[in-house]
Residue frames as qw, qx, qy, qz and C-alpha x, y, z in Angstrom:
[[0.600, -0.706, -0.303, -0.223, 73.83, 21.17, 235.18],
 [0.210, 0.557, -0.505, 0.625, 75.22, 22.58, 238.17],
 [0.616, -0.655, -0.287, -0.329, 74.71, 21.75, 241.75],
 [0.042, 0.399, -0.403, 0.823, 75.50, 23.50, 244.97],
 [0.644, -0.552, -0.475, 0.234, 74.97, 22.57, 248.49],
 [0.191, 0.301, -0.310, 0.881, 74.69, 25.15, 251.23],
 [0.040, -0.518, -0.638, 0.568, 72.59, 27.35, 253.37],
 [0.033, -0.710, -0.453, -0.538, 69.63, 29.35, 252.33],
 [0.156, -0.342, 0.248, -0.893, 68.11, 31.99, 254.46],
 [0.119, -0.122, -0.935, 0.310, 65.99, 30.28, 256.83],
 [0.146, -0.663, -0.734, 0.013, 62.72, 31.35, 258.32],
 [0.095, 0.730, 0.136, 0.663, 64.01, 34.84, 258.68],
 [0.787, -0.598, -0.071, 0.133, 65.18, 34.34, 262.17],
 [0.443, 0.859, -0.256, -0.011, 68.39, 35.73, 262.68],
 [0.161, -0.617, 0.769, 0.032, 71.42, 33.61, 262.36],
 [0.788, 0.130, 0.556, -0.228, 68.47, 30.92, 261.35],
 [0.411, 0.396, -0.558, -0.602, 69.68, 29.04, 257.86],
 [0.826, 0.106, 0.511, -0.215, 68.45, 25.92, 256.50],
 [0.418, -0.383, 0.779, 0.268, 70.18, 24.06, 254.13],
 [0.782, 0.413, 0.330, -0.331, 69.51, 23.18, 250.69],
 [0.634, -0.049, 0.619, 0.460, 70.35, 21.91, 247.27],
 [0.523, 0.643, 0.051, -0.557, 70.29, 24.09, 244.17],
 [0.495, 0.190, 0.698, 0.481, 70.74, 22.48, 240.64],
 [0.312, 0.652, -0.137, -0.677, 71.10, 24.93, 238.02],
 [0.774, 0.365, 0.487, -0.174, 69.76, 23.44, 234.75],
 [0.316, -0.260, 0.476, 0.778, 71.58, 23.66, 231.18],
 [0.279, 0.387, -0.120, -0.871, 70.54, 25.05, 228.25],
 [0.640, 0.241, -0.597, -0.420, 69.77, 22.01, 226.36],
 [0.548, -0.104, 0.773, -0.302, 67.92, 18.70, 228.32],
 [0.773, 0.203, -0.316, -0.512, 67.52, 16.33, 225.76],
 [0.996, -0.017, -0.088, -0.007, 68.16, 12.56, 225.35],
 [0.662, 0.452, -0.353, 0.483, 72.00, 13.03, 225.48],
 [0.015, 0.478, -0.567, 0.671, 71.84, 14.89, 228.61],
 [0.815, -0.280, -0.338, -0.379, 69.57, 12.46, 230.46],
 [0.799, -0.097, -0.496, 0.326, 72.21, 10.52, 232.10],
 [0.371, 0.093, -0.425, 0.821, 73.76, 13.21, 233.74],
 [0.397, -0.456, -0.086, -0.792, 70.64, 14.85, 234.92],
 [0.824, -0.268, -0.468, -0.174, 69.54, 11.46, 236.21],
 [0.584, 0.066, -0.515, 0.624, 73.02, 11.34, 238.37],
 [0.144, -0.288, 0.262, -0.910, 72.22, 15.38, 239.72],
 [0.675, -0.522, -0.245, -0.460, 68.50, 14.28, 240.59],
 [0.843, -0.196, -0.501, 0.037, 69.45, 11.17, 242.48],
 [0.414, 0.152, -0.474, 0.762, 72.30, 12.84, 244.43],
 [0.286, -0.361, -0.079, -0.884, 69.89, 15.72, 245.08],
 [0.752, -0.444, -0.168, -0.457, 67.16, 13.31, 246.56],
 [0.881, -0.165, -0.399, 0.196, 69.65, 11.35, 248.55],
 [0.164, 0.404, -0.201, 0.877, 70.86, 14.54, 249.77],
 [0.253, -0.633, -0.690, 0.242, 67.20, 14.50, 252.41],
 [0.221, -0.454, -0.276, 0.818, 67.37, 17.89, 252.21],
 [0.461, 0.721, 0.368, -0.363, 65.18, 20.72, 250.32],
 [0.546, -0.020, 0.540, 0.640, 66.01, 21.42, 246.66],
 [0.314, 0.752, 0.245, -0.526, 65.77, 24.47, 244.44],
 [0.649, 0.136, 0.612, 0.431, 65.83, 24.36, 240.76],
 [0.031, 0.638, -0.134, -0.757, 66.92, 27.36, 238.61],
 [0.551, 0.402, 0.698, 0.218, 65.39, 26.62, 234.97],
 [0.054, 0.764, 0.005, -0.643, 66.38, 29.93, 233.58],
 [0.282, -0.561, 0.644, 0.436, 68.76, 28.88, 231.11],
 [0.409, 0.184, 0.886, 0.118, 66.95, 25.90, 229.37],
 [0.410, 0.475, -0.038, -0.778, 65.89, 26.69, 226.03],
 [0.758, 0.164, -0.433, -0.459, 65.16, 23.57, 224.73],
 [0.518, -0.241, 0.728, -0.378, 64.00, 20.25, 226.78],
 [0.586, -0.097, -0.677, -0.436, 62.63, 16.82, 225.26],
 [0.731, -0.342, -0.154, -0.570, 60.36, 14.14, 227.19],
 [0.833, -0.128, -0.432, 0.322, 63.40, 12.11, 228.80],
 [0.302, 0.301, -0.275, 0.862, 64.03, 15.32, 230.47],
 [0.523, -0.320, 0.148, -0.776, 60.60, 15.93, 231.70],
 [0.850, -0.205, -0.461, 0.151, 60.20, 12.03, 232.62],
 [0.514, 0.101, -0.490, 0.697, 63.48, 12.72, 234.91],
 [0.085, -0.227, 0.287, -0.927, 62.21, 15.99, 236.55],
 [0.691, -0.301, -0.374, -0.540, 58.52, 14.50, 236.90],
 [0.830, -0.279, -0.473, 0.093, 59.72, 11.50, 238.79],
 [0.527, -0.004, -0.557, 0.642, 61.94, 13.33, 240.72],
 [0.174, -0.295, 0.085, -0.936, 59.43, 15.80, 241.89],
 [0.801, -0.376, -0.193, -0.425, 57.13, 13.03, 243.06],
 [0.730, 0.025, -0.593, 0.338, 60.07, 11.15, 244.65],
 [0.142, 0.328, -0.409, 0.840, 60.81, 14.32, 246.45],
 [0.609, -0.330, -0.053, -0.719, 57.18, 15.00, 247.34],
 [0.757, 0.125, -0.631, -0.114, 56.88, 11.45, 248.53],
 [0.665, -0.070, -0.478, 0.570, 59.71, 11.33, 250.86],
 [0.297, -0.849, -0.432, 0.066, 58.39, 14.70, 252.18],
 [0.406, -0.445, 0.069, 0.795, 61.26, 17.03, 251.33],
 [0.325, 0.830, 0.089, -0.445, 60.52, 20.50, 249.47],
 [0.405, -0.022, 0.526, 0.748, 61.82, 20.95, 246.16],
 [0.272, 0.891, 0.225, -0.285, 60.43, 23.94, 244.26],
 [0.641, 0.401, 0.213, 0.619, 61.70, 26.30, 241.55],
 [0.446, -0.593, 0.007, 0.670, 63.67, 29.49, 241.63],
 [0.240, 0.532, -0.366, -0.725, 63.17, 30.39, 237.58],
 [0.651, 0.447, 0.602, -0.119, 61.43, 28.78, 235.04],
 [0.055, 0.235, -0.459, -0.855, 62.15, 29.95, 231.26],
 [0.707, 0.347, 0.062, -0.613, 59.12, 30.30, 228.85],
 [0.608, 0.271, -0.660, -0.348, 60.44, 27.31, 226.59],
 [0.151, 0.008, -0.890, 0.430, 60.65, 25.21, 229.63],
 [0.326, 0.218, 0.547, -0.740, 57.04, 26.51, 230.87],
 [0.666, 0.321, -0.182, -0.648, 55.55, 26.07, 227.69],
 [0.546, 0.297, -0.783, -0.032, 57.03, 21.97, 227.16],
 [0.023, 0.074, 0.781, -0.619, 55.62, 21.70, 230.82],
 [0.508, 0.291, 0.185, -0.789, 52.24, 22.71, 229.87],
 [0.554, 0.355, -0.544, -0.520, 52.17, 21.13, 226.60],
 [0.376, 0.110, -0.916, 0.081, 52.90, 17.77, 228.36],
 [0.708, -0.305, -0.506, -0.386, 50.50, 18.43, 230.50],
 [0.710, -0.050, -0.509, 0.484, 52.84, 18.31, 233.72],
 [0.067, 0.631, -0.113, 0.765, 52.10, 21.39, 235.35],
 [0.769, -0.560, 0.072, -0.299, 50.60, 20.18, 238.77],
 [0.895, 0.136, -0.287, 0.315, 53.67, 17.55, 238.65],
 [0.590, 0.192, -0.086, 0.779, 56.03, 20.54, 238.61],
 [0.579, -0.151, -0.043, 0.800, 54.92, 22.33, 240.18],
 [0.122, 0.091, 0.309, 0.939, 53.85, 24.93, 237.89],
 [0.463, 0.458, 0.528, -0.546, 50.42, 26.81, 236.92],
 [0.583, 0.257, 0.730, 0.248, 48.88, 26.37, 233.90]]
């Protein structure tokens, strides 16, 4: 995982930006990468600021990966800061469905 603080394009005002977090995902989210995912979330949500999450890459995910991303989409939601996605891969959309997590994330079914 990667993650990058900065400015986005704002509202489309000019000179308007607005800060966010992106967190580019790795190919492989399983039980081994867990810890470090956990670390990116947390930073991310303690960051207060909107987050965007690039899930291109991921071509294979287990359920301590979608636990992590679940909870941190409702933490986010919660606390009232945006967090959306920016790419999705099909093995990733389809392990999102399958679980059943698609409103969670986010996603459509």
């Amino acid at each position: 995982m990667s993650t990058q603080t900065g400015a986005s394009a704002g509202n489309g005002a000019a000179g308007s930006e607005e800060a966010v977090t992106r967190i580019v995902l790795k190919q492989t989210l399983d039980i081994w990468q867990a810890e470090d995912l956990q670390h990116e979330l947390s930073a991310a949500l303690s960051a207060d600021i909107p987050v965007i999450i690039n899930g291109e890459l991921v071509e294979r995910i287990d359920a301590a990966a979608l636990q992590l991303l679940t909870g941190f989409f409702l933490a986010m939601e919660k606390a009232g800061i945006g967090c959306h996605w920016d790419s999705v891969s099909e093995p990733l959309q389809r392990a999102i469905s399958c679980c059943g997590l698609c409103s969670q994330l986010g996603q459509k079914n």
